[in-house]
VMD Tcl script that builds the backbone (N, CA, C; Angstrom):
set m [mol new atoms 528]
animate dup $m
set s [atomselect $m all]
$s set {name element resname resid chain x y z} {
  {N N UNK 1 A 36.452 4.627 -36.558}
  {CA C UNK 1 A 37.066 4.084 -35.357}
  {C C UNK 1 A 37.463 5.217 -34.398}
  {N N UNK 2 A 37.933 6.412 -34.529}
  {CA C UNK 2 A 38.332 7.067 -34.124}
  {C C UNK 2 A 37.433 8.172 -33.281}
  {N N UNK 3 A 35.814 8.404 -34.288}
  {CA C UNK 3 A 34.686 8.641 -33.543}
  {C C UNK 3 A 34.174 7.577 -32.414}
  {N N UNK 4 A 34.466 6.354 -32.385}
  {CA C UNK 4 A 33.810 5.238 -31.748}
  {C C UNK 4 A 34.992 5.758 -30.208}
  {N N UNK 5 A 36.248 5.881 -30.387}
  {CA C UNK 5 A 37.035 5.990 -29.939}
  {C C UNK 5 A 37.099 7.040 -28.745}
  {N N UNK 6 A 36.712 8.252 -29.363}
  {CA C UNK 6 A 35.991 9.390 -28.611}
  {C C UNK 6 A 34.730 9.516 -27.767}
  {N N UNK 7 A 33.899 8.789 -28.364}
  {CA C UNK 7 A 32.561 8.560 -27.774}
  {C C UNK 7 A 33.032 7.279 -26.357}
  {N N UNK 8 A 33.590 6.865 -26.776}
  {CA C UNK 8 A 34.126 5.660 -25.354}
  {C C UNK 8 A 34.846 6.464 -24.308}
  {N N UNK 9 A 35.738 7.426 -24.884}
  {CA C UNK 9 A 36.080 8.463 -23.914}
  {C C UNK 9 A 35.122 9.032 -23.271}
  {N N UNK 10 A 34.510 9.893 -23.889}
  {CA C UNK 10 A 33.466 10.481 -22.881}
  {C C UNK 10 A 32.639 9.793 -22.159}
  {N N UNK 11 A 32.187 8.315 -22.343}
  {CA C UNK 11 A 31.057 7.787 -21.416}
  {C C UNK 11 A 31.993 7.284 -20.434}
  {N N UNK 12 A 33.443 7.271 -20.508}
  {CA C UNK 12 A 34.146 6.681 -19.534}
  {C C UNK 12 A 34.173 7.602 -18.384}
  {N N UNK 13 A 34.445 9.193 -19.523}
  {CA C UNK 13 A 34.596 10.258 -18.041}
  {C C UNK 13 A 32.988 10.445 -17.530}
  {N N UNK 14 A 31.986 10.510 -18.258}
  {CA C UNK 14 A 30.981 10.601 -17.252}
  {C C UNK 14 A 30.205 9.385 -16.206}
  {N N UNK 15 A 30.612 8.454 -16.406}
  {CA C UNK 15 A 30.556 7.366 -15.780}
  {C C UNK 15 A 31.459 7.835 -14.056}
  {N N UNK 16 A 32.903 8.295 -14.657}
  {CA C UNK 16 A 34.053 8.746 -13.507}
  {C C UNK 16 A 33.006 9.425 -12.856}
  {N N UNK 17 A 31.882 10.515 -13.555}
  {CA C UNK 17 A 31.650 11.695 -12.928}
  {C C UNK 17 A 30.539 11.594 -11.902}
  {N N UNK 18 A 29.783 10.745 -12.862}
  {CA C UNK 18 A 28.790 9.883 -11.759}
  {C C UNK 18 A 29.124 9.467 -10.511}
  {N N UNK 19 A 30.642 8.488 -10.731}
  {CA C UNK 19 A 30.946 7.606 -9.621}
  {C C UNK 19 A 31.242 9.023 -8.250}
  {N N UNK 20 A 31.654 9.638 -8.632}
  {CA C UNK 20 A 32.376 10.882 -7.451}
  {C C UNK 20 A 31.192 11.677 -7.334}
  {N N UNK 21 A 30.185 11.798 -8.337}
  {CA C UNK 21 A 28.762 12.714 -7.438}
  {C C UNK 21 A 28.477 11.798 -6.074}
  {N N UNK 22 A 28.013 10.593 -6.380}
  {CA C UNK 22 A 27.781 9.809 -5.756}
  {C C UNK 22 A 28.063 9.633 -4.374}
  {N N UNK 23 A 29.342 9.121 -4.820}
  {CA C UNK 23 A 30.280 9.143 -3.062}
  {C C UNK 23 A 30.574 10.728 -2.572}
  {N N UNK 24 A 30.818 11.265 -3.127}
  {CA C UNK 24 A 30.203 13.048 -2.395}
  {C C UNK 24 A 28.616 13.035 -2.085}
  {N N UNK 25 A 27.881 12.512 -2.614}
  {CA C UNK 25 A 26.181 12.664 -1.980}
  {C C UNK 25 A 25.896 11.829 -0.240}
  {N N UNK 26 A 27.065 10.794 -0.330}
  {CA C UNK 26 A 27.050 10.060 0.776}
  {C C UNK 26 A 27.895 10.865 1.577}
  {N N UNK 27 A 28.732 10.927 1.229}
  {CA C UNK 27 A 29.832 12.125 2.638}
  {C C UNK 27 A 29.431 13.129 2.422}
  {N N UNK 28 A 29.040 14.092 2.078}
  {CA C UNK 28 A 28.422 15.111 2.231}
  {C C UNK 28 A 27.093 15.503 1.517}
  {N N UNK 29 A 26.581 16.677 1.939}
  {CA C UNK 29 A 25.326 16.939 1.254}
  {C C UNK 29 A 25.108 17.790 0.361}
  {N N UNK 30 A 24.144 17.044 -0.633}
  {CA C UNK 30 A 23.842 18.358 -1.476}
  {C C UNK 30 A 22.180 18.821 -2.109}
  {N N UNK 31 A 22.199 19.987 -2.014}
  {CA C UNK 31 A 21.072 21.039 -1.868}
  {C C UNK 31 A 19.846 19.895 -2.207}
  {N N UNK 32 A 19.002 19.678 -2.045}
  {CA C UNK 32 A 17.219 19.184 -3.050}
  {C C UNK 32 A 17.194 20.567 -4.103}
  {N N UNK 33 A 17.027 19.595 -5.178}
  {CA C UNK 33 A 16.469 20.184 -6.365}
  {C C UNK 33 A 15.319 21.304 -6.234}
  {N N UNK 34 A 15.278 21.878 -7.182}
  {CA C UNK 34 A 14.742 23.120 -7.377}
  {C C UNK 34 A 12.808 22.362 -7.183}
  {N N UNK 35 A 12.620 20.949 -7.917}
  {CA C UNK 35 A 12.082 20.177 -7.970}
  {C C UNK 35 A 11.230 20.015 -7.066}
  {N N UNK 36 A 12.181 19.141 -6.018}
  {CA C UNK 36 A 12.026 19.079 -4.305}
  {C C UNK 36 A 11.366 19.539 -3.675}
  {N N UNK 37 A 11.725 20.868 -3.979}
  {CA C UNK 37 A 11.451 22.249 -3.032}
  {C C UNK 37 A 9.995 22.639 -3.082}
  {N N UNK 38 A 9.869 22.595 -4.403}
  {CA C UNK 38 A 8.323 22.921 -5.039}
  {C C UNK 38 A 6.871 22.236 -4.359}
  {N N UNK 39 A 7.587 20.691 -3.642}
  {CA C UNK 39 A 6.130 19.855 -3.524}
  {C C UNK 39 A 6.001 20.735 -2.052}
  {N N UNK 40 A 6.413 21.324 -1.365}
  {CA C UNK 40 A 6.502 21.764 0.014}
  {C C UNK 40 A 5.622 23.571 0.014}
  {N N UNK 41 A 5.312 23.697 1.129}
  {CA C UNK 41 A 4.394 25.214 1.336}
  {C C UNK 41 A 5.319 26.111 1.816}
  {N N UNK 42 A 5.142 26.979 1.186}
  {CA C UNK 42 A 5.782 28.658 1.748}
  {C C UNK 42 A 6.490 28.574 2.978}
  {N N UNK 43 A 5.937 27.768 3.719}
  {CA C UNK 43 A 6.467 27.810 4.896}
  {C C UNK 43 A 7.825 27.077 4.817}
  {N N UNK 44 A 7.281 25.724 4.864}
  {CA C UNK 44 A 8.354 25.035 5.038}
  {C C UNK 44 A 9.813 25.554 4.203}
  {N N UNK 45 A 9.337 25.662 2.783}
  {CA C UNK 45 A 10.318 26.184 1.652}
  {C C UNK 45 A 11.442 27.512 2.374}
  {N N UNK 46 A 10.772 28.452 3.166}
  {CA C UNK 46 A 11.863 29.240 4.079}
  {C C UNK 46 A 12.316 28.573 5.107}
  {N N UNK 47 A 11.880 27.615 6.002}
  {CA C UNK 47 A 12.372 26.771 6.964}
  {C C UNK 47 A 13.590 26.131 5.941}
  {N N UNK 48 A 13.665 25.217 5.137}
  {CA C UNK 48 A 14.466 24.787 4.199}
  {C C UNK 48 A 15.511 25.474 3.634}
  {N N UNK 49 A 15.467 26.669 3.209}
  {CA C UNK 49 A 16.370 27.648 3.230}
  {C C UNK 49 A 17.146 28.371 4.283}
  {N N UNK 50 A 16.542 28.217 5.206}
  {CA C UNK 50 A 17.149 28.735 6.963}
  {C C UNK 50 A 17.871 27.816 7.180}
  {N N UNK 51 A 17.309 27.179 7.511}
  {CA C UNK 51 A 18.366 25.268 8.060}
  {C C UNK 51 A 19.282 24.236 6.851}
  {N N UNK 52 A 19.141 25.143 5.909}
  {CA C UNK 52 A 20.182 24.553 4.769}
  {C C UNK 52 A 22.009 24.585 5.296}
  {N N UNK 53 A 22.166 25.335 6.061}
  {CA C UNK 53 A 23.306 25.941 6.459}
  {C C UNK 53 A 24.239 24.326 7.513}
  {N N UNK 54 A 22.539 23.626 8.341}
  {CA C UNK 54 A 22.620 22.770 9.269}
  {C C UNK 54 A 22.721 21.548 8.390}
  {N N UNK 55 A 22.325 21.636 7.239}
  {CA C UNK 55 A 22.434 20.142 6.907}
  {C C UNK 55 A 23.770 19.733 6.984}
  {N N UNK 56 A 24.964 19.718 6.651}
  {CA C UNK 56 A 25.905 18.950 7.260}
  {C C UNK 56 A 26.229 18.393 8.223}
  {N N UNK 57 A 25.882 19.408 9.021}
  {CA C UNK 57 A 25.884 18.712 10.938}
  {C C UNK 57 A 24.948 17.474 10.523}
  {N N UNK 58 A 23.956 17.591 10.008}
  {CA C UNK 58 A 22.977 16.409 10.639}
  {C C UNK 58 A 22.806 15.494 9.548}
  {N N UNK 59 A 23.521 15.750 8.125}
  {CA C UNK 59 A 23.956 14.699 7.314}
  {C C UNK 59 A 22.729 14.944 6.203}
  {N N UNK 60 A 22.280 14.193 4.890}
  {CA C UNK 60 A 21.418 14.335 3.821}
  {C C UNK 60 A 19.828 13.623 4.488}
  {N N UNK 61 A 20.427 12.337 5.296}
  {CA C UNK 61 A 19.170 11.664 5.660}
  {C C UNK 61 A 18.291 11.839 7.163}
  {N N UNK 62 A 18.852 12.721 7.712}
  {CA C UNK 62 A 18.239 12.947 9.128}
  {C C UNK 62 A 18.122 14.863 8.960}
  {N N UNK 63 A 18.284 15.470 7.818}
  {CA C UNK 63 A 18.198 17.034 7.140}
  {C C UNK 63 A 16.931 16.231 6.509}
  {N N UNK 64 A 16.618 15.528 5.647}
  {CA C UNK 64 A 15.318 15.654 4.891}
  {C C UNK 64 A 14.117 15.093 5.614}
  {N N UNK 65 A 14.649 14.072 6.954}
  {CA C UNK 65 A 13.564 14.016 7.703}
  {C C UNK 65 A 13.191 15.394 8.717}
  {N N UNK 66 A 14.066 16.183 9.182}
  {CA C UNK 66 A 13.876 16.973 9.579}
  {C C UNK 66 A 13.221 17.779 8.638}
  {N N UNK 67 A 13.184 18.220 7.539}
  {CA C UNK 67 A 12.321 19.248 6.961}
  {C C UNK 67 A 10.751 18.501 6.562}
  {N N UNK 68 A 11.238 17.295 6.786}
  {CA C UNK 68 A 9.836 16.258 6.299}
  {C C UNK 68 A 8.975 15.918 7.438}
  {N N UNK 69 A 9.182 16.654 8.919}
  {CA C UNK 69 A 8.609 16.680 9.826}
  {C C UNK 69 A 7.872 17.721 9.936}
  {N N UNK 70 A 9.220 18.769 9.595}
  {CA C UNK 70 A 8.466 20.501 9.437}
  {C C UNK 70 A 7.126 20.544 8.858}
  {N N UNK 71 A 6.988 19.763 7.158}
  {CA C UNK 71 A 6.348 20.097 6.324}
  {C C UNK 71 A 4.843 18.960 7.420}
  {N N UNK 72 A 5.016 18.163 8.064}
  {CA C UNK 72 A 3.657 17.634 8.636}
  {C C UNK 72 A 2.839 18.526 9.488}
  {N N UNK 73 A 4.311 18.971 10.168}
  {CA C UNK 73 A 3.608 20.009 11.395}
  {C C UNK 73 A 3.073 21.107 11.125}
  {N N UNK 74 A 3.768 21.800 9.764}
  {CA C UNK 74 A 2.714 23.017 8.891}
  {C C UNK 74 A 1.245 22.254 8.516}
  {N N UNK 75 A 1.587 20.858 7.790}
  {CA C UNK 75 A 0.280 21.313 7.280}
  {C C UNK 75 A -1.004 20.756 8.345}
  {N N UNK 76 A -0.412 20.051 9.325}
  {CA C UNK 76 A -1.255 19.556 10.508}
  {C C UNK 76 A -2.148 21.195 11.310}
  {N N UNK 77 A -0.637 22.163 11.696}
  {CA C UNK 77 A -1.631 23.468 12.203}
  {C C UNK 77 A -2.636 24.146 11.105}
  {N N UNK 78 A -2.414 23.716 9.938}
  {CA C UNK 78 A -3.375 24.453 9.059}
  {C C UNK 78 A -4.819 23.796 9.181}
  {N N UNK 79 A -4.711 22.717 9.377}
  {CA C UNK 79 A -5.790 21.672 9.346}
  {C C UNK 79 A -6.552 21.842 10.669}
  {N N UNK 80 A -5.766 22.142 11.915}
  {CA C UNK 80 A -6.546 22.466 13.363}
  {C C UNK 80 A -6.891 23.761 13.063}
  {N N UNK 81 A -6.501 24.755 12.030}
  {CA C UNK 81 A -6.930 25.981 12.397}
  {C C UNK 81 A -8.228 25.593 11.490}
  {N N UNK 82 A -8.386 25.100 9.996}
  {CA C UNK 82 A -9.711 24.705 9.704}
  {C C UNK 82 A -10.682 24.318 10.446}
  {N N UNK 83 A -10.241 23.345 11.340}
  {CA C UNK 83 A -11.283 22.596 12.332}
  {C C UNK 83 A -11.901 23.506 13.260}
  {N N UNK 84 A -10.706 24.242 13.767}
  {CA C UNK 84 A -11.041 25.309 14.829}
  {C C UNK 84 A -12.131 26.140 14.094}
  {N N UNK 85 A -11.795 26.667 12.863}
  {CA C UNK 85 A -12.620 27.617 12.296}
  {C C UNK 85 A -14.377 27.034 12.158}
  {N N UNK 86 A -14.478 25.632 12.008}
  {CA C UNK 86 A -15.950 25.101 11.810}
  {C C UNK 86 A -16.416 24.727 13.534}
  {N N UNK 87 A -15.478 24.471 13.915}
  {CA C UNK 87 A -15.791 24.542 15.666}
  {C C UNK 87 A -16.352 25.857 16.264}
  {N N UNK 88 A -16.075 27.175 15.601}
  {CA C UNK 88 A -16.570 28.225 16.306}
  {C C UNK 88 A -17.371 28.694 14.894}
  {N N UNK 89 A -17.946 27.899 13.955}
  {CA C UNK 89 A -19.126 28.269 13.576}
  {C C UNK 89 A -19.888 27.250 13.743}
  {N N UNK 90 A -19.805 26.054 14.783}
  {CA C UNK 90 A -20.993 24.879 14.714}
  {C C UNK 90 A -21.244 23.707 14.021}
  {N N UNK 91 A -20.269 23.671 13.524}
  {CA C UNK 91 A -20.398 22.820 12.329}
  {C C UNK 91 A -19.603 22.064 12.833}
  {N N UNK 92 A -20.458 20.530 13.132}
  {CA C UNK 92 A -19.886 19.076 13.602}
  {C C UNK 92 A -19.717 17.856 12.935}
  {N N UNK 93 A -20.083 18.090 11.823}
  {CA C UNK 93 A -19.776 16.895 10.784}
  {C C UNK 93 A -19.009 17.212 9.552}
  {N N UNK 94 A -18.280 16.415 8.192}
  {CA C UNK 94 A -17.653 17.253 7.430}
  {C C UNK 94 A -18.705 17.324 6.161}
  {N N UNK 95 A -19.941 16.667 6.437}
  {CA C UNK 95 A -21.169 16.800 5.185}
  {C C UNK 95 A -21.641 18.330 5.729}
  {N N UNK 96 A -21.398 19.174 6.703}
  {CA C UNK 96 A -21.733 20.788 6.793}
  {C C UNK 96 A -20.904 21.247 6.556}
  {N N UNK 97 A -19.503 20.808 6.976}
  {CA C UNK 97 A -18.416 21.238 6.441}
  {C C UNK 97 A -17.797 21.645 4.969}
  {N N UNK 98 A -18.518 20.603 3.846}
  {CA C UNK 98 A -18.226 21.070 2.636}
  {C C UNK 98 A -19.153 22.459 2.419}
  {N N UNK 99 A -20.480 22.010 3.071}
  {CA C UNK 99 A -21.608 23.259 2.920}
  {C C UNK 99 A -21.132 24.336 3.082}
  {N N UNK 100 A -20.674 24.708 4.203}
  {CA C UNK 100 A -20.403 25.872 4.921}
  {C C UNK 100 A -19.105 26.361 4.189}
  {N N UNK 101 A -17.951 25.630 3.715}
  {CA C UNK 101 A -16.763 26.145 2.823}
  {C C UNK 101 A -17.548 26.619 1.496}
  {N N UNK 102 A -18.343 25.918 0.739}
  {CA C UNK 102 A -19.136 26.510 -0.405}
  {C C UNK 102 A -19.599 27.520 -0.101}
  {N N UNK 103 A -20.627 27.869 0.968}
  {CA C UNK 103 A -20.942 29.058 1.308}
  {C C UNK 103 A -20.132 30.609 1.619}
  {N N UNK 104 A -18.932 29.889 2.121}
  {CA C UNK 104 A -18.350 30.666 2.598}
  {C C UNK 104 A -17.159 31.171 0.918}
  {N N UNK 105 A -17.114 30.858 0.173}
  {CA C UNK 105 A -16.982 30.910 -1.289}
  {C C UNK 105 A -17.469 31.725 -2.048}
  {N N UNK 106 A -19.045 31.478 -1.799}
  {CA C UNK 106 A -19.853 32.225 -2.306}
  {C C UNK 106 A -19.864 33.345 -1.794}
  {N N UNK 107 A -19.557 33.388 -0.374}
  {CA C UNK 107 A -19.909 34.892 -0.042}
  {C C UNK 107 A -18.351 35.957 -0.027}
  {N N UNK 108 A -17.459 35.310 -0.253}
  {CA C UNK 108 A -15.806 36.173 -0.615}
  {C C UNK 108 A -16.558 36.231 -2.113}
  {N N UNK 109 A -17.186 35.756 -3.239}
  {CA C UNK 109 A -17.525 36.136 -4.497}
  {C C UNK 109 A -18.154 37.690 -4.032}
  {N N UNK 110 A -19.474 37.228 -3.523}
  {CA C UNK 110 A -20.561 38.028 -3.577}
  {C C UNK 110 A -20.070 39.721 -2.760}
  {N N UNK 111 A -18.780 39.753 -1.823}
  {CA C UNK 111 A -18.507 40.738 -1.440}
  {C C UNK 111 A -16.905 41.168 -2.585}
  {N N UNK 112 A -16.963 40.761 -3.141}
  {CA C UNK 112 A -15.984 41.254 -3.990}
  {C C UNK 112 A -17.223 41.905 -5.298}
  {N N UNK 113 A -17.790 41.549 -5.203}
  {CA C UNK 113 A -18.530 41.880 -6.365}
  {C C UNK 113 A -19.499 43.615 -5.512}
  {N N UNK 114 A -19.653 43.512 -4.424}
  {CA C UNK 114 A -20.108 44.653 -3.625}
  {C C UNK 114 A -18.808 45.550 -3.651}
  {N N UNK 115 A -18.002 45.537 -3.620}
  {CA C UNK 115 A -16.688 46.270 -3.354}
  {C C UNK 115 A -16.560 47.033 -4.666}
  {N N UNK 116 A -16.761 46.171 -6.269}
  {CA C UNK 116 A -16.436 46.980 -7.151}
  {C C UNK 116 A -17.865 48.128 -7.046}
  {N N UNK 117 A -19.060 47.440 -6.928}
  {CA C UNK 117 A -20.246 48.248 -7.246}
  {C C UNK 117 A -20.319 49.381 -6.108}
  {N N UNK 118 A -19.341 49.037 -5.109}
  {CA C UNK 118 A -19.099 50.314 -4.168}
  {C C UNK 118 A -17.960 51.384 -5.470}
  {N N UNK 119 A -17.351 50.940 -6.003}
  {CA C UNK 119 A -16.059 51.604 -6.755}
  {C C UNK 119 A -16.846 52.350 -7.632}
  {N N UNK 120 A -18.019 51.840 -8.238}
  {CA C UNK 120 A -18.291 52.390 -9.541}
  {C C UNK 120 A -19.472 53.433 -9.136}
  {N N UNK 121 A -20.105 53.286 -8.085}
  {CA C UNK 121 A -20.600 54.278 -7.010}
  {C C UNK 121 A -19.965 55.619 -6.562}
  {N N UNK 122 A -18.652 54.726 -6.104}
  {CA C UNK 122 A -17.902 56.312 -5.336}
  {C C UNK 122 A -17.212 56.964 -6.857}
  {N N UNK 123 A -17.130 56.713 -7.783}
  {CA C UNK 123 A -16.814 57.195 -9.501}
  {C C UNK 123 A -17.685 57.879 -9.983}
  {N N UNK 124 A -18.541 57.498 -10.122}
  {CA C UNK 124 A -19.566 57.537 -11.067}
  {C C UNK 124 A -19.639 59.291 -11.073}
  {N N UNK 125 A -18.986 60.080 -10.540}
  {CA C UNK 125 A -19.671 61.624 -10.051}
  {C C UNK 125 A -18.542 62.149 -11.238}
  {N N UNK 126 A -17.376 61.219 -11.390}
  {CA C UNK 126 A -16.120 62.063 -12.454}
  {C C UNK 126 A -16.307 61.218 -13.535}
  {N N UNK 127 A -16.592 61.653 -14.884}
  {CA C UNK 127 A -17.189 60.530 -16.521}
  {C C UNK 127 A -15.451 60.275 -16.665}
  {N N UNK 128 A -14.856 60.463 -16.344}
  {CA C UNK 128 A -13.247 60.276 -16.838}
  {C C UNK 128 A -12.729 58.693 -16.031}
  {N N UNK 129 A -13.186 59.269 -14.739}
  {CA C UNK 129 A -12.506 58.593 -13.621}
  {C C UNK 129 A -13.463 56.808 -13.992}
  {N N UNK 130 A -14.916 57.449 -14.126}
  {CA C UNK 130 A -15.911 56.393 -14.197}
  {C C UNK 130 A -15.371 55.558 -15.846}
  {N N UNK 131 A -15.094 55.837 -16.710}
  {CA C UNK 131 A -14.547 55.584 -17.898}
  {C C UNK 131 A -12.898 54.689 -17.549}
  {N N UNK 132 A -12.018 55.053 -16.964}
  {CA C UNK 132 A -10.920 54.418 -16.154}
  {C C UNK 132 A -11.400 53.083 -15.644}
  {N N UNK 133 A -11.996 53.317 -15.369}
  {CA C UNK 133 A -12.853 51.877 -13.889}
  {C C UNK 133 A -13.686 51.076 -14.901}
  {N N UNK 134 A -14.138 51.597 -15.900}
  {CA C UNK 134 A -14.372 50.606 -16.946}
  {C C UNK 134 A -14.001 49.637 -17.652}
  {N N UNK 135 A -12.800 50.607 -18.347}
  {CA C UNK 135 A -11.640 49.940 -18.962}
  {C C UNK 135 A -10.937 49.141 -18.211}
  {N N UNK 136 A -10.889 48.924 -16.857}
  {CA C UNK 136 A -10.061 48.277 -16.363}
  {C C UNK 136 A -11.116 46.949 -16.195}
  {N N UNK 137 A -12.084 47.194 -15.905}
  {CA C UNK 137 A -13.127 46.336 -15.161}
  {C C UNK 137 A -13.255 45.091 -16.828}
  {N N UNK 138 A -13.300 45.889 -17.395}
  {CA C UNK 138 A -13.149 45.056 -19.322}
  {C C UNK 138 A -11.795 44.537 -19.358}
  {N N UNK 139 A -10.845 44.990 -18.708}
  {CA C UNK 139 A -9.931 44.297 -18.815}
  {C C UNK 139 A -9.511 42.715 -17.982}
  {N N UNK 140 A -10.037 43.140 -16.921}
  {CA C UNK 140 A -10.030 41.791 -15.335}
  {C C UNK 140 A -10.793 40.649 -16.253}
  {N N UNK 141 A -12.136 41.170 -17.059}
  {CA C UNK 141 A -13.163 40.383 -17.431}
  {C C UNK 141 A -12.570 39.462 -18.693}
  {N N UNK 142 A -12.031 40.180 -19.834}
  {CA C UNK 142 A -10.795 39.529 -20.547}
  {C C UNK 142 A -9.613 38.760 -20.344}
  {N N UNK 143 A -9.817 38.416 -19.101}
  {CA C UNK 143 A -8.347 37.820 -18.591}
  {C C UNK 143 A -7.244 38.708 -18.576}
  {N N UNK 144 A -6.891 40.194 -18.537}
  {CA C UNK 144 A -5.647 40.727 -18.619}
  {C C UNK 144 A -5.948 41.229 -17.424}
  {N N UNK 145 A -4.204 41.175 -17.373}
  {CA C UNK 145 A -4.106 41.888 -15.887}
  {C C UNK 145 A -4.530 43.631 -15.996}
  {N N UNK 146 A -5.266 44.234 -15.261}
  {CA C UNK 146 A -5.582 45.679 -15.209}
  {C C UNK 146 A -4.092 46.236 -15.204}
  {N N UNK 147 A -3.913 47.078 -16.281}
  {CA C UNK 147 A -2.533 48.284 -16.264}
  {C C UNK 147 A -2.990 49.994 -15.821}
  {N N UNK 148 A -4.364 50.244 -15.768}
  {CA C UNK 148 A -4.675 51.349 -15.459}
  {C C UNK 148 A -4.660 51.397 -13.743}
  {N N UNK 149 A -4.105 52.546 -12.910}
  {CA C UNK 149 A -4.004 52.795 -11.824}
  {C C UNK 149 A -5.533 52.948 -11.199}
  {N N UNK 150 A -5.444 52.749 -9.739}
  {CA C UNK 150 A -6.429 53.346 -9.342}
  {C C UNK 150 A -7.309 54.755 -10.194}
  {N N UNK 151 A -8.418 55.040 -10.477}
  {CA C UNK 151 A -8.959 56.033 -10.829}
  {C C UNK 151 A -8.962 57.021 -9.959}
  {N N UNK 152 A -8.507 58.358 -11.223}
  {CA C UNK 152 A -8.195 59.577 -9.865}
  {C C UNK 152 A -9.283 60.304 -10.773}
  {N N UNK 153 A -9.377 62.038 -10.442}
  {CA C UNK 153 A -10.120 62.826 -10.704}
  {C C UNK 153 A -9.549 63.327 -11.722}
  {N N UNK 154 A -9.401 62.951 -13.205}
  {CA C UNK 154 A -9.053 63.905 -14.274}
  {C C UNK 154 A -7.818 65.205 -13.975}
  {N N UNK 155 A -6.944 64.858 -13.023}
  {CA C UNK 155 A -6.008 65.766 -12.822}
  {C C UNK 155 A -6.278 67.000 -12.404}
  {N N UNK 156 A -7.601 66.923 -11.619}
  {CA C UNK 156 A -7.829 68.276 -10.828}
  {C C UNK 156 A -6.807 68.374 -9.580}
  {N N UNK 157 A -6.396 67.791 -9.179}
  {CA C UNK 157 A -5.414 68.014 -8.045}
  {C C UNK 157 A -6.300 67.708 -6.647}
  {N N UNK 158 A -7.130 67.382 -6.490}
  {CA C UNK 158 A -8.285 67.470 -5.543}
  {C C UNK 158 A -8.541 65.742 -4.757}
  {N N UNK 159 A -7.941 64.849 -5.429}
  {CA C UNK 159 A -7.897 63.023 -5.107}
  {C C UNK 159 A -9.381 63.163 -5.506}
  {N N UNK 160 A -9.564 61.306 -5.665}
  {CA C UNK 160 A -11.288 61.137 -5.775}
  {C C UNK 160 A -12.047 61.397 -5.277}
  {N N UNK 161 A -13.054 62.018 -6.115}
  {CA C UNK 161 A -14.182 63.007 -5.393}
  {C C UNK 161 A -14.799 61.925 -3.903}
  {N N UNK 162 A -15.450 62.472 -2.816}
  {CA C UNK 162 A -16.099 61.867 -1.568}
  {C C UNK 162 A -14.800 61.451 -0.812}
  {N N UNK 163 A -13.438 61.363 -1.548}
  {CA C UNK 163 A -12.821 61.022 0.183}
  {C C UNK 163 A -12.286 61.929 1.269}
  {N N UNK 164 A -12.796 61.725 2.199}
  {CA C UNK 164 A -12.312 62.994 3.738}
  {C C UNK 164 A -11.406 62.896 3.404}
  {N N UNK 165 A -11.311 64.536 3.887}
  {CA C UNK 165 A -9.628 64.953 4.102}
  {C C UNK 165 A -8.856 65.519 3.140}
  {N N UNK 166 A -9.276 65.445 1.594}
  {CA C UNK 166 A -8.357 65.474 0.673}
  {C C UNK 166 A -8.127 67.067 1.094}
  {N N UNK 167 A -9.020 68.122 1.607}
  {CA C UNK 167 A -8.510 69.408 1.689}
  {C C UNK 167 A -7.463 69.709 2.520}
  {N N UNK 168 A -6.859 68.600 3.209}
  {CA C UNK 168 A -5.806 68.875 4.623}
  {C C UNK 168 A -4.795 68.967 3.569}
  {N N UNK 169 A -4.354 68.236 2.358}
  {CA C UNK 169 A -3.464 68.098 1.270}
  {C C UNK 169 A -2.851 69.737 0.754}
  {N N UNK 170 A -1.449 69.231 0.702}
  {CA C UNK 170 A -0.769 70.485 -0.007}
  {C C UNK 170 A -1.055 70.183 -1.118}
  {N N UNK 171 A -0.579 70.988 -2.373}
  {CA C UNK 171 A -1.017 70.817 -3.652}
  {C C UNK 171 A -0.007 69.369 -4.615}
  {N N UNK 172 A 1.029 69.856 -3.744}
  {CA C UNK 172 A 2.143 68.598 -4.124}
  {C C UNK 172 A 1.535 67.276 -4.617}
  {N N UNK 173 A 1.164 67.108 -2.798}
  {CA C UNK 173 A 0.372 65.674 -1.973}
  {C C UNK 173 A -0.788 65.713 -3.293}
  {N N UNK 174 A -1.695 66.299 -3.749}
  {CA C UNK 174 A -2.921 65.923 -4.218}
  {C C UNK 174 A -2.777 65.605 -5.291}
  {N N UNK 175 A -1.120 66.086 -5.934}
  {CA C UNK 175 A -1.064 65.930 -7.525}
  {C C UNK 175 A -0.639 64.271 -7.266}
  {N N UNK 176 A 0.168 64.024 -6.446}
  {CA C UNK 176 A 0.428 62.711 -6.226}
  {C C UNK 176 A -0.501 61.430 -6.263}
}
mol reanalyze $m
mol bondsrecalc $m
mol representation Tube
mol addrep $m
């Protein structure tokens, strides 16, 4: 009886506690959940944090339409800048439109893949440096994040072999 007794206590006080979140959610405001925040873009999410200060002035329900306007008008300019972007390559329907985003996919692949074979190019002259760029390149391919730095020259003090300029360098600068 005395456990039954206790347990009636507490659902009484959180019941109390409920009742006063409540009528505080109506007279005043409080923050959107961590939750909330999440379904919204970068953008808006700092707009939301800027104008958090205003929600009282303008109350819980005319604060979430206001950020729920924000979040249309972000993602509306993102959408004219897409359009814009197939407008100044020609593309008038959205059956070229998927084309041309695939393509354009393929070719951020195909120049990332030129960029390393530029890397393993401008290496290839130091077996240390070229060995570095390996291990890392085995690592991206494994799913781990690369922990090896840019590849330098085996600690000659000199930066990677072919880039201008390294002779303008004090000795400091090159060990760096």
């Amino acid at each position: 009886a005395l456990k039954i007794a206790v347990v009636d206590i507490y659902h009484s006080r959180l019941k109390e506690r409920q009742r006063r979140k409540k009528k505080f959610q109506r007279c005043h405001f409080l923050p959107l959940t961590v939750v909330l925040e999440r379904r919204y873009p970068k953008e808006v999410q700092d707009l939301y944090e800027t104008m958090r200060r205003f929600a009282r002035i303008l109350g819980p329900v005319e604060h979430d339409k206001f950020i729920e306007s924000h979040a249309l008008e972000f993602e509306l300019r993102r959408e004219i800048k897409r359009l814009q972007e197939y407008r100044a390559a020609g593309i008038t329907n959205f059956c070229s439109a998927r084309t041309y985003d695939h393509l354009k996919k393929t070719r951020a692949e195909e120049r990332v893949k030129r960029t390393m074979l530029s890397e393993v190019l401008q290496y290839i002259q130091d077996s240390s440096a070229c060995q570095q760029w390996l291990s890392r390149q085995a690592d991206i391919d494994s799913g781990l994040t690369p922990t090896v730095p840019v590849p330098s020259n085996s600690g000659s003090g000199e930066g990677p072999p072919g880039l201008p300029g390294t002779e303008k360098l004090n000795e400091k600068e090159k060990e760096v």
